[in-house]
C-alpha positions as CSV (number, residue, x, y, z in Angstrom):
1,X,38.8,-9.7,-16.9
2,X,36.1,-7.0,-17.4
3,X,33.8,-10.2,-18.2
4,X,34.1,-12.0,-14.6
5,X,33.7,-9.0,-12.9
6,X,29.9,-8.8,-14.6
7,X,29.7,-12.4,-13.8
8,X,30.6,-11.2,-10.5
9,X,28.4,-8.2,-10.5
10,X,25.4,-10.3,-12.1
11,X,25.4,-13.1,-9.3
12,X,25.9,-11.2,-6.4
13,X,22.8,-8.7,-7.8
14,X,21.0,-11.9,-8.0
15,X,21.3,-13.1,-4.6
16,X,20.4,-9.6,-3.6
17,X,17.3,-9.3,-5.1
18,X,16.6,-12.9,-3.4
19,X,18.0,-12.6,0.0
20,X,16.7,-8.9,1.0
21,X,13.2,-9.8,0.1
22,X,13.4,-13.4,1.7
23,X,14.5,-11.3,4.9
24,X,12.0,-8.7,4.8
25,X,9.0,-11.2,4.4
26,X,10.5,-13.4,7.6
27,X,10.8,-10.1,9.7
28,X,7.0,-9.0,8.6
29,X,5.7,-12.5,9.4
30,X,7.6,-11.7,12.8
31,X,5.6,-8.4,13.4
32,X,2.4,-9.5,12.4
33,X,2.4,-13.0,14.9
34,X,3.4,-10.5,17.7
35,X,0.0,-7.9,16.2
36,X,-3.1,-7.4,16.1
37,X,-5.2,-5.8,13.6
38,X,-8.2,-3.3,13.7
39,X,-9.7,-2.8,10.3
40,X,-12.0,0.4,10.1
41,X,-14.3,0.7,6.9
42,X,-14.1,-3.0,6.0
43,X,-17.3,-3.2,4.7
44,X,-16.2,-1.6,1.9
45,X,-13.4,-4.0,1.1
46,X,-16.2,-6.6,1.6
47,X,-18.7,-5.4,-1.1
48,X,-15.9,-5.8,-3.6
49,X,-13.4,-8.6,-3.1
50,X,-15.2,-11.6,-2.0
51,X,-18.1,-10.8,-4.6
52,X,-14.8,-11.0,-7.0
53,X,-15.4,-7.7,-8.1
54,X,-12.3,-6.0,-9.5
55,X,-10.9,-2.6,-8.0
56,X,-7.8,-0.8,-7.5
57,X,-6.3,-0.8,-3.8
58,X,-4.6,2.8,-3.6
59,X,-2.3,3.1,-1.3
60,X,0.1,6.0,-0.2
61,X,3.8,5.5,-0.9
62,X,4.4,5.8,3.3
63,X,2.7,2.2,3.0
64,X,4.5,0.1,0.6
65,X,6.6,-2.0,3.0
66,X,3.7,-3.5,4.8
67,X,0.8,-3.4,3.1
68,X,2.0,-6.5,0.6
69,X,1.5,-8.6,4.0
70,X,-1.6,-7.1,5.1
71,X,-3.3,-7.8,1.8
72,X,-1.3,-11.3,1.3
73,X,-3.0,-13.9,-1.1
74,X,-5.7,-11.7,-2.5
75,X,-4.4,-11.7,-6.2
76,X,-3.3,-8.4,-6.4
77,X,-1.4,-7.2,-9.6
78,X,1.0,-4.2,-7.8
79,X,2.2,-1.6,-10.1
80,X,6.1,-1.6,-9.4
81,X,9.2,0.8,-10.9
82,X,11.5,-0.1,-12.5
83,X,14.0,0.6,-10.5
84,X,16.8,-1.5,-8.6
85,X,14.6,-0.5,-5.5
86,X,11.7,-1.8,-7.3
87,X,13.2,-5.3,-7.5
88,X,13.7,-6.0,-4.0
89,X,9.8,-4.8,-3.5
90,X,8.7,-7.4,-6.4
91,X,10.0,-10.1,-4.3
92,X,8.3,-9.6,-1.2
93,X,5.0,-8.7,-3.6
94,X,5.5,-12.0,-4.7
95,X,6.2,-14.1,-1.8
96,X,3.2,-12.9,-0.3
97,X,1.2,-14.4,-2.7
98,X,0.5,-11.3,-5.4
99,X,1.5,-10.4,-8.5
100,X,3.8,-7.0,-10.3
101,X,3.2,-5.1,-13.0
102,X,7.0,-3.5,-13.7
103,X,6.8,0.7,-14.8
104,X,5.6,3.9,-13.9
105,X,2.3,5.0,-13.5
106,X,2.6,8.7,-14.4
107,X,2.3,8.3,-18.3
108,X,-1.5,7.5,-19.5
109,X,-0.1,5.8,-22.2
110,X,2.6,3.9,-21.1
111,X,3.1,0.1,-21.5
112,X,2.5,-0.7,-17.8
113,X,-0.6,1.5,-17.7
114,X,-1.7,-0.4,-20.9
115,X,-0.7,-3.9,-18.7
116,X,-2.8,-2.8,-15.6
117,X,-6.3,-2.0,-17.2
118,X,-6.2,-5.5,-19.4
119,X,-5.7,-6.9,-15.9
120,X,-8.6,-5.2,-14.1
121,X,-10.7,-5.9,-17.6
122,X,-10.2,-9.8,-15.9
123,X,-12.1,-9.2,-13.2
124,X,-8.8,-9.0,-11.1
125,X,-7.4,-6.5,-8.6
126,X,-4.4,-3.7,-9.0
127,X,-2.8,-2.0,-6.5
128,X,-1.7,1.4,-7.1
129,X,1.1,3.8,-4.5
130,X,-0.2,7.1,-6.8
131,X,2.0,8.9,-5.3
132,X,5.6,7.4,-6.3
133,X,7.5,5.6,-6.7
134,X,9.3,9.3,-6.0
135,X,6.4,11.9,-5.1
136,X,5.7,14.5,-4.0
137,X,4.0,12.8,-1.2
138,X,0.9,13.1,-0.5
139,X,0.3,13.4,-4.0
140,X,-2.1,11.8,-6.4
141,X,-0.8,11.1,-9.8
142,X,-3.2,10.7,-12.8
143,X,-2.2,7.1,-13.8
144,X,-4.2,5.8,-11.1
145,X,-6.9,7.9,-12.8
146,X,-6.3,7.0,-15.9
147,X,-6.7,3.3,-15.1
148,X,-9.6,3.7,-13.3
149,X,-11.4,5.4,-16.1
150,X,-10.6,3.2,-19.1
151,X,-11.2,0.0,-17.2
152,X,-14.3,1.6,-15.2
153,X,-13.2,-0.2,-12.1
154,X,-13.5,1.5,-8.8
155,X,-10.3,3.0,-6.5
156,X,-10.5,1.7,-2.7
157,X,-8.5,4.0,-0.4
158,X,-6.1,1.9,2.0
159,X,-3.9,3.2,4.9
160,X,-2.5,1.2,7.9
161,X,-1.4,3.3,11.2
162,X,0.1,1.5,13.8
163,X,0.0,2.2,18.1
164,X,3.8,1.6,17.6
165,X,6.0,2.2,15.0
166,X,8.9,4.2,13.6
167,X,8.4,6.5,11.4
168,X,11.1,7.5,9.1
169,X,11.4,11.4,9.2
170,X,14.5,11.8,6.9
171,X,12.7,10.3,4.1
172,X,10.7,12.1,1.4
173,X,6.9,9.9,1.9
174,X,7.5,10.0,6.1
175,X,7.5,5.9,5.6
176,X,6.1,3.8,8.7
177,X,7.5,1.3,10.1
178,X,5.9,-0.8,12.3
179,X,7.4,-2.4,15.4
180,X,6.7,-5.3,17.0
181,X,3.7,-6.1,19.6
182,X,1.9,-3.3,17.9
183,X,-2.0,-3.0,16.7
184,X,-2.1,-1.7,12.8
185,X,-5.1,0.2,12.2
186,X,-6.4,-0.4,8.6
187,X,-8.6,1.8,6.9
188,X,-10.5,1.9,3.8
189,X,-12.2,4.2,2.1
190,X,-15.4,4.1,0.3
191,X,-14.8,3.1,-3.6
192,X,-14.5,5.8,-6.1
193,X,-15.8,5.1,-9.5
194,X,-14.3,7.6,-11.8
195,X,-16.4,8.8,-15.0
196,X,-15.8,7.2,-18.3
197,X,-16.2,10.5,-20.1
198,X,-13.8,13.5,-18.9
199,X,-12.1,16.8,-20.3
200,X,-9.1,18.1,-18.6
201,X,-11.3,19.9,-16.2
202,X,-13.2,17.0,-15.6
203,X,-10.3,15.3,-14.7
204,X,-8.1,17.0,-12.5
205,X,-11.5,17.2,-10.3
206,X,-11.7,13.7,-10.3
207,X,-7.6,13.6,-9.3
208,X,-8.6,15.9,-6.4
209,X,-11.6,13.9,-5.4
210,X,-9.6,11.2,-5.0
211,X,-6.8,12.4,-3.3
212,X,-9.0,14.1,-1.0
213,X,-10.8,10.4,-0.1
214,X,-7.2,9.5,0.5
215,X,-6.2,12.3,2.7
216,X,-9.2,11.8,4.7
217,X,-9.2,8.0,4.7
218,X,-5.4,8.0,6.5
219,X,-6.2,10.7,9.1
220,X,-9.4,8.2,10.1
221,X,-6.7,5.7,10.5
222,X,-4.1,8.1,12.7
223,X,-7.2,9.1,14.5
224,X,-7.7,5.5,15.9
225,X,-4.4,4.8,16.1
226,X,-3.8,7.6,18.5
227,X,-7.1,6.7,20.2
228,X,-5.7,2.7,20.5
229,X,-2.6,4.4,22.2
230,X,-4.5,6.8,24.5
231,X,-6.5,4.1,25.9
232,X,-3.8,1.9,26.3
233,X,-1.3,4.7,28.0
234,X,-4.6,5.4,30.7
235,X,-4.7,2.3,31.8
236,X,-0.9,1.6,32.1
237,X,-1.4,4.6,34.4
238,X,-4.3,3.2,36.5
239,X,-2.5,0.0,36.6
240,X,0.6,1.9,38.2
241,X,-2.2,3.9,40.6
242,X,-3.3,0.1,42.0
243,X,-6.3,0.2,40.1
244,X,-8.0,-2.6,38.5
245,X,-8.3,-2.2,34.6
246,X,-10.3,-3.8,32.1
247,X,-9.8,-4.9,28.6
């Protein structure tokens, strides 16, 4: 008995971890047909990936349920939990055309950390949320750090804002949502290339440098976005006034 009920268990977890991502990758594709994008800093994304340079997209943990789709195709080997969360996020990863690396990040020696720099050593990009896959938000932990300095591969900030979205208050990284008909603001950062040779002093500065760059990279990106909606809400006014607007 106890053995059909983990049959049980077994399939209907498998069709789980295939139908929720299947979903969430038809309702992104949704969002982004009915979007339109304004990418801030893109030179910086340009000096590295089409010169196939390797680097390591960092992106906050508020970030992980679109940013898969906004960087679709590119090759990207994203440093996933292990967790039963951590499944359903492998399978959009995937269907959007990237790759996983399955662990945590927060150990300098673990086995994923260990994965991730023999990728990046390939001339590949990694994709980092240093600040989860728990927190604190906001955060930077040093396996990003760590990956960056053994493989000697450069971290490029990444945020997206949108002019609309939800963002979801009750939960501990403040995670956006965007809603449909909306423009996502992308920003990145300029890349960080973290010293080869560090003490723990050394270190933690570089850990603040970074999460500095960060910080400041996704308030450039609420900035716009709150810019994109100002603009928009004055001339929905002059519009309502009788006056003629121009986009």
């Amino acid at each position: 008995m106890s053995e059909k009920l983990d049959v049980r268990e077994s399939f209907k977890r498998r069709f789980l971890v295939w139908l929720v991502p299947t979903l969430v990758v038809f309702l992104q594709r949704i969002v982004g047909l009915t979007s339109k994008k304004v990418e801030l800093g893109k030179e910086h994304f340009n000096s590295l990936y089409p010169l196939k340079k390797p680097f390591i997209l960092s992106v906050w943990h508020t970030n992980v349920l679109y940013s898969p789709y906004l960087n679709k195709n590119r090759k990207l080997a994203v440093l996933i939990s292990e967790s039963k969360d951590g499944d359903f996020i492998t399978g959009v990863v995937h269907r959007f055309g990237n790759g996983s690396i399955r662990g945590s990040s927060s150990k300098g020696g673990s086995k994923a950390l260990k994965a991730m720099i023999v990728h990046l050593r390939k001339n590949l990009p990694a994709a980092f949320t240093p600040d989860g896959p728990r927190g604190p938000a906001l955060i930077v932990q040093p396996g990003v750090i760590a990956a960056a300095q053994v493989s000697q591969v450069p971290i490029l900030p990444f945020h997206y804002e949108c002019t609309k979205q939800w963002i979801a208050e009750r939960s501990w990284d403040k995670h956006r949502i965007p809603k449909p008909f909306t423009t996502f603001v992308i920003s990145y950062g300029e890349p960080i290339l973290i010293p080869r040779d560090l003490d723990e002093v050394g270190f933690e500065r570089e850990r603040l440098r970074v999460e500095k760059a960060m910080l400041e990279n996704k308030n450039r990106a609420e900035q716009k976005a709150e810019e994109l909606r100002g603009k928009k809400s004055s001339r929905s006014n002059q519009s309502g006034l009788g006056l003629e607007t121009r986009s």
